[in-house]
C-alpha positions as CSV (number, residue, x, y, z in Angstrom):
1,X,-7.7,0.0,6.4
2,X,-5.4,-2.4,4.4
3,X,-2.8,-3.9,5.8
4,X,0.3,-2.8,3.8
5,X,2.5,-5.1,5.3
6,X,0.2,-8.0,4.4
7,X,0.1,-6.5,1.0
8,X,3.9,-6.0,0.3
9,X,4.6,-9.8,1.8
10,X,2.1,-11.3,-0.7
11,X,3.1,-9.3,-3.0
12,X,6.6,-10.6,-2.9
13,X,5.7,-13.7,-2.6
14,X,3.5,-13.6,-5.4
15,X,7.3,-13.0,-7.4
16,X,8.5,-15.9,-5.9
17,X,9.2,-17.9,-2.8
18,X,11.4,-16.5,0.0
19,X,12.4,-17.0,3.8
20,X,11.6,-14.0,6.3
21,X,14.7,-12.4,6.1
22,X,15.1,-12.3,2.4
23,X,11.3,-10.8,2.3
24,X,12.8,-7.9,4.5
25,X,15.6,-7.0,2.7
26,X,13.7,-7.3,-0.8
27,X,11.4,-4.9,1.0
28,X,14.1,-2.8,1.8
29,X,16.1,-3.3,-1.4
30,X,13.4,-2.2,-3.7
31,X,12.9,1.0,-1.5
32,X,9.1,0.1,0.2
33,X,10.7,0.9,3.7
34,X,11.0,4.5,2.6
35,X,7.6,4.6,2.0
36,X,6.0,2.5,4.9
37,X,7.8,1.9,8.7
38,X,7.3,-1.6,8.7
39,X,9.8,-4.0,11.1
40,X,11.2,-7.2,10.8
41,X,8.7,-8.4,13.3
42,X,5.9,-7.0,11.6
43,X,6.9,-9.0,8.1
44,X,7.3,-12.1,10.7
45,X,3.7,-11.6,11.9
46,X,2.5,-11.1,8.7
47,X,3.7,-14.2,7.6
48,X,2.4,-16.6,10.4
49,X,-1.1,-15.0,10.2
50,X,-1.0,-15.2,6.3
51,X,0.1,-18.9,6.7
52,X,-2.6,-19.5,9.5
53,X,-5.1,-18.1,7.5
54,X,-3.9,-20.4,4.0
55,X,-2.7,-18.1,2.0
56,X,1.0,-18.5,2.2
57,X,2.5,-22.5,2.8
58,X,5.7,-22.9,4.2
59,X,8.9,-25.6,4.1
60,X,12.0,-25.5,5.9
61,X,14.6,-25.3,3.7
62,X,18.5,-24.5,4.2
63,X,21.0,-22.9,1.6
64,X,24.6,-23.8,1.6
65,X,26.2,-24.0,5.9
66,X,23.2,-21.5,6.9
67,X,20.6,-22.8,9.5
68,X,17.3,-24.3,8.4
69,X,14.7,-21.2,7.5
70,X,11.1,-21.6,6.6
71,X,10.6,-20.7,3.3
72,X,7.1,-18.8,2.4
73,X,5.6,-19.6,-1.1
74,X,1.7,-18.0,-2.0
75,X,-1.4,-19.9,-2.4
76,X,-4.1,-19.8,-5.1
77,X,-6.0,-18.3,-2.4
78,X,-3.2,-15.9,-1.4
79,X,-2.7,-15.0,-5.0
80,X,-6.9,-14.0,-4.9
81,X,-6.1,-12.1,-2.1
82,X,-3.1,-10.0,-3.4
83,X,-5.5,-8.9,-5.6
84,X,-8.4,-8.0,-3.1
85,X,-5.5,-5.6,-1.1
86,X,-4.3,-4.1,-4.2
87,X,-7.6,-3.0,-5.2
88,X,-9.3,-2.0,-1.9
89,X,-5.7,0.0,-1.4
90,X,-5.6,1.6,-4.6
91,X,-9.4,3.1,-4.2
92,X,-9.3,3.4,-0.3
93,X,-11.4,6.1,1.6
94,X,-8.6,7.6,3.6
95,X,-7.2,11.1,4.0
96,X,-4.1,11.3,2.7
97,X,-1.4,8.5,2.6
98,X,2.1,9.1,1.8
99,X,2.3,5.0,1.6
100,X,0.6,4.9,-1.9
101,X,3.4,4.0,-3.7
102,X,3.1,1.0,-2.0
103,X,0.2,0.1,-4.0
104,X,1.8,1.0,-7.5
105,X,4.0,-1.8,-8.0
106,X,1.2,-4.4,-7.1
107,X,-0.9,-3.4,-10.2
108,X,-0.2,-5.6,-12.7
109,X,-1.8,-8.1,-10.4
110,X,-5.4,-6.6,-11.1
111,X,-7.0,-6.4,-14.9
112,X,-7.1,-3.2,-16.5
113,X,-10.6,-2.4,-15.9
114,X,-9.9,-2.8,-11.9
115,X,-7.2,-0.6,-12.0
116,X,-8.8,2.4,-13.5
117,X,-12.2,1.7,-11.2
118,X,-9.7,1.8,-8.3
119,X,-8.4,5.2,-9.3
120,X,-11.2,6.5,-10.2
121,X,-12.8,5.8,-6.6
122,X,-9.5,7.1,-4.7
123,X,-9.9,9.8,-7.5
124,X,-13.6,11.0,-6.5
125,X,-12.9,10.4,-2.8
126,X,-9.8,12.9,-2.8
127,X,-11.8,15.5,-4.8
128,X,-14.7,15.4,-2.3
129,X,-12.3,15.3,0.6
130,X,-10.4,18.7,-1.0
131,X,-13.8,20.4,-1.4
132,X,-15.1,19.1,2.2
133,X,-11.1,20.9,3.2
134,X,-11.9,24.0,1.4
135,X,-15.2,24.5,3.4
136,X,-13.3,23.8,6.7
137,X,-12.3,26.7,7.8
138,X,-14.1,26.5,10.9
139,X,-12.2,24.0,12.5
140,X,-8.9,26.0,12.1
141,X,-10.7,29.3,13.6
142,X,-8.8,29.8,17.1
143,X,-5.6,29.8,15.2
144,X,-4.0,32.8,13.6
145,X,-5.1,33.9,9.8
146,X,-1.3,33.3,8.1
147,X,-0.7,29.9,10.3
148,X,-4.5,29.1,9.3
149,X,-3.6,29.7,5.6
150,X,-0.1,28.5,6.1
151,X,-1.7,24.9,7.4
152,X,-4.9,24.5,4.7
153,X,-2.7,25.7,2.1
154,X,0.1,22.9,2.3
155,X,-3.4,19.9,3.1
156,X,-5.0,21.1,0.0
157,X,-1.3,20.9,-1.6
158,X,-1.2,17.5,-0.7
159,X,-4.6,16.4,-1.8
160,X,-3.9,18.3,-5.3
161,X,-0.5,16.5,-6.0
162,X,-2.4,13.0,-5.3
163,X,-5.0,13.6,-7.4
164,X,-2.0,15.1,-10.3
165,X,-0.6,12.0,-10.0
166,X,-3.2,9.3,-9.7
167,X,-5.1,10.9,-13.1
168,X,-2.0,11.1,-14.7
169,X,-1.3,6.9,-14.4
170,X,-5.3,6.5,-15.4
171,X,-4.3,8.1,-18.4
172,X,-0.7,5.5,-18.4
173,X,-3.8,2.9,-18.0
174,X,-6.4,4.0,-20.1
């Protein structure tokens, strides 16, 4: 599974250069918290581990009266690896996600022709998911018929209105 938070901080980055805090708030400013619990500790962690691992470099700056802050800036090898979330995110084999969103903004960091192999992956893999779903009836079978319905009705919903939206930006991309 891809690490969102990894993905939103170099993604950020990737816009420019920013201490800890105003990564948060950017996060929360452009509305990715909605989408995806992450804390200020988690963007924190992300950042030391990214920096551990070269993809971000860091210098201690200080605006104005405020304290020194570290100040995150990406790497040629964090730019490359922007790139490697936003397409293993955007194609990923998992069940439904309500954090996809996430993803969307990070496109324009991938070429075309990545973009639409990534959807159509996540594309094939929701379709055989909704058929495996449709043939799962078994699992549901010590529950009542109208809460059975009730639950496979609002999953295959879910997987529908996924796959509605994804084909409908690979035709925005096509």
């Amino acid at each position: 599974m891809v690490s969102r938070v990894e993905l939103m901080v170099l993604g950020v980055l990737a816009e420019g250069e920013a201490h800890g805090y105003q990564l948060y708030r950017h996060l929360d400013d452009q509305g990715f918290l909605r989408w995806s619990r992450v804390s200020k500790v988690a963007v924190y962690k992300a950042l030391a581990k990214l920096e551990r691992e070269g993809y971000l470099v860091s210098r201690t700056g200080r605006e104005g009266n405020a304290p020194e802050r570290k100040v995150y800036a990406i790497t040629a090898q964090g730019e490359e690896r922007l790139r490697d979330l936003v397409f293993l995110a955007l194609c990923e084999e998992e069940p439904l996600r309500m954090e996809e969103t996430i993803v969307l903004p990070f496109l324009k960091f991938l070429g075309r022709d990545e973009v639409l192999e990534g959807l159509e992956r996540r594309i094939s893999y929701l379709k055989a998911r909704l058929k495996r779903l449709r043939r799962e009836g078994e699992l549901l079978k010590d529950l009542d018929e109208g809460l059975k319905d009730l639950i496979r009705m609002k999953e295959e919903g879910r997987y529908q209105e996924e796959i509605r939206c994804l084909e409908e930006l690979r035709e925005r991309w096509s």
